[in-house]
N, C-alpha and C positions, 0 to 999 in steps of 0.2 A: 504494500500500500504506500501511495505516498500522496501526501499532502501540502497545498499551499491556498495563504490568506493574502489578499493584498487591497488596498483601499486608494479611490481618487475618486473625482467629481467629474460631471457631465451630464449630458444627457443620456437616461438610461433606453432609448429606443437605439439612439445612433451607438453607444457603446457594446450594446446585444448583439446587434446586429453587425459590427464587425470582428466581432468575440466569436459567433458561431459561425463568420463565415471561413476565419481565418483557421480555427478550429478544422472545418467541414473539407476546408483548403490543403491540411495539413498531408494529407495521403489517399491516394486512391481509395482505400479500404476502411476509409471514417466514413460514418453517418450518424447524423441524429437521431437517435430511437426513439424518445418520447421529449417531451416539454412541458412545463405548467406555470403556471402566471398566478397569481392573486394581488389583491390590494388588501392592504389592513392598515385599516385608521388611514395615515398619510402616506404610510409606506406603501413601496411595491418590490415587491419579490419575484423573480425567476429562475426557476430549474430547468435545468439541460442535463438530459444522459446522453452520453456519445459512445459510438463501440468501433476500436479499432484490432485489425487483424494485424499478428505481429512477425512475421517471418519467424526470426530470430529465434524467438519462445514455440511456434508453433503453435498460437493460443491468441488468443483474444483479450482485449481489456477493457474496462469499463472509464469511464472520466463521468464525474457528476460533478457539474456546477452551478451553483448558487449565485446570483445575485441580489442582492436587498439595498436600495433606493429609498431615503427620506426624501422631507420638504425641500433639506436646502441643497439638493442633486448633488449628496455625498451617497457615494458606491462605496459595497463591501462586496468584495468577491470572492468563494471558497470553492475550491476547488478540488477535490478529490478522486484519485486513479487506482484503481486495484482489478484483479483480477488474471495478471499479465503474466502470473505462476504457472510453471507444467508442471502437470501433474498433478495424482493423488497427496502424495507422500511428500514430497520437492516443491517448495514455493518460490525456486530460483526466477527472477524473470528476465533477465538478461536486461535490466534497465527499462522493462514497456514501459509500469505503469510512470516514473518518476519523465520521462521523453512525452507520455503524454499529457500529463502535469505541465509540463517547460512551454508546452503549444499558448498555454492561458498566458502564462508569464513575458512569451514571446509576443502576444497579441496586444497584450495588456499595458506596456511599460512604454511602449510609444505614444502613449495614451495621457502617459502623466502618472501612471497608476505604480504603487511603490509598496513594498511586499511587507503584511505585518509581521513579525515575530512575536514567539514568545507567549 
């Protein structure tokens, strides 16, 4: 599994939308699987699963990201990769999921958007 957090401001139609395309962008063998949206209170929220086929590992991974949007169009972005393991027993992945992790980071940082720690 690997994970990253990172937060900046914009707008959240035009930052999704270059997040999932650059995502979608990233390899022949990504695609979107599902998506979901809400509004709560002021906030707005969205999820993306994305599944990519990985040579290497011979396996598949999973990437879900989160984005959550307040008033003052401050973005948090979370992003999470797992599944990139062969096998039963061996959850080696030869680096999928942390390389499909780096796609957000790589999408993201041109953007303004700066990684939280911690």
């Amino acid at each position: 599994m690997a994970r990253l957090s990172m937060r900046g401001s914009g707008d959240l139609s035009k930052v999704e939308f270059q997040l999932t395309e650059y995502i979608q962008n990233s390899a022949i063998s990504c695609e979107l699987i599902d998506q979901v949206s809400h509004t709560v209170g002021t906030a707005e929220v969205r999820m993306y699963v994305f599944e990519k086929y990985y040579m290497r590992s011979s396996n598949r991974a999973s990437l879900t990201v989160m984005l959550l949007a307040d008033e003052n169009d401050e973005i948090f972005v979370d992003a999470v990769g797992a599944g990139g393991g062969q096998g039963a027993i061996f959850r080696f992945s030869w680096g999928a999921e942390e390389d499909f992790v780096g796609t957000v980071k790589n999408a993201l940082e041109p953007l303004g958007f700066r990684e939280i720690t911690g």
